[in-house]
Steps between C-alpha positions, in 0.01 A plus 500: 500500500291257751622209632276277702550456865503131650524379804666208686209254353555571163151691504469845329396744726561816332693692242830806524651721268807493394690857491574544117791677570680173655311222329413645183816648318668373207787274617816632493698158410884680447477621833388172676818330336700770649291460836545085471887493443569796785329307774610148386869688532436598829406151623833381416740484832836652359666378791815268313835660593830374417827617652752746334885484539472727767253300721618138500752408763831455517792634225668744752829397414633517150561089374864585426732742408468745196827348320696244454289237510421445155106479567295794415475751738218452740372743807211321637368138521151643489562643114195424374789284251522247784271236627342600769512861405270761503220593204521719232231740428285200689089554588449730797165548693248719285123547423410443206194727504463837381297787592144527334302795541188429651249657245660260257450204804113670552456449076632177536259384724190682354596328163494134633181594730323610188619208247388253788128707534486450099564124549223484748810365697318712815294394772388705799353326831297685792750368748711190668494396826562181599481350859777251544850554228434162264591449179195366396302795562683705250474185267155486507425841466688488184308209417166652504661831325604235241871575490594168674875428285530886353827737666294729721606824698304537749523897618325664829556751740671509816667180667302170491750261650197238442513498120891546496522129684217406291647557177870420567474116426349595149750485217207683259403758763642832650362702785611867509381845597368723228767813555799272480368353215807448204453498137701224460269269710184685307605376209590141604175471641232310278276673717463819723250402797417869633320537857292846484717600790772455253352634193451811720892512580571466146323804379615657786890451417489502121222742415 
């Protein structure tokens, strides 16, 4: 498959292709679910911990003796009975994830790469390089690419610490390098903006 190539301007200046064996495979959709709910697990914290009878303070001595008394027989103010006493079978700190193998992770990805090439949802530019970090250099580039309003994931290679402060003020737009690249943000992406430096990294990983 060939994709053109665009750059900055919004000018065509060539064409790529796209390896078949990433961009070009029938879509997998079970597998993406799987992919989707594993990594939106592991984003949750699984950090809320309550206290068991053996961890809240106090209730060293036993509240009275065994008989006589004609209360029930108590050994412990922290009984998790009492106010103020510990939890029973409460939350503890977990993760919520679970291992995913990565050829599964690798099919994932290849799946949502090739349903967004299908949807022409694709776009490849030469290169980006801005001067100065300003916001309104990413928005106009995106406005002569016409995507000005779409959710676009913007991939290259290596660190650009120019386009990450670029791109942080915009609620539509995500800067990221192509290895690190998630399915999860693939697919939330109304469009994948690929630099060639990128694309390159992409077959690279995934082919």
């Amino acid at each position: 498959m060939k994709v053109k190539v665009y750059n900055q301007d919004g000018a065509e200046v060539g064409s790529v292709d796209l390896k078949p064996e990433i961009f070009e495979i029938e879509p997998n959709e079970a597998v993406v679910h799987q992919y989707v709910v594993n990594y939106l697990a592991r984003q949750r914290q699984g950090t809320v911990k309550t206290k068991g009878r053996s961890e809240v303070s106090g209730g060293g001595k036993k509240p009275w003796r065994q008989k006589g008394t004609g209360r029930a027989r108590s050994g412990t103010i922290r009984s998790p009975l009492w106010r103020g006493g510990g939890t029973v079978f409460g939350p503890q700190p977990r993760s919520y994830g679970s291992n995913f193998p990565k050829q599964m992770k690798r099919l994932a990805i290849r799946s949502v790469l090739s349903s967004k090439a299908k949807e022409n949802q694709i776009k490849v530019l030469d290169q980006i390089s801005f001067d100065a970090p300003k916001t309104k250099n990413v928005t106009g580039m995106l406005g002569k690419l016409e995507l000005t309003g779409r959710k676009c994931l913007i991939l290259d290679e290596g660190r650009n610490d120019k386009m990450t402060l670029s791109c942080r003020n915009l609620r539509k737009v995500t800067y990221g390098r192509a290895a690190l690249a998630n399915g999860y943000d693939l697919l939330n992406a109304d469009v994948i903006v690929l630099t060639k430096a990128g694309l390159e990294k992409v077959h690279e990983v995934l082919a």
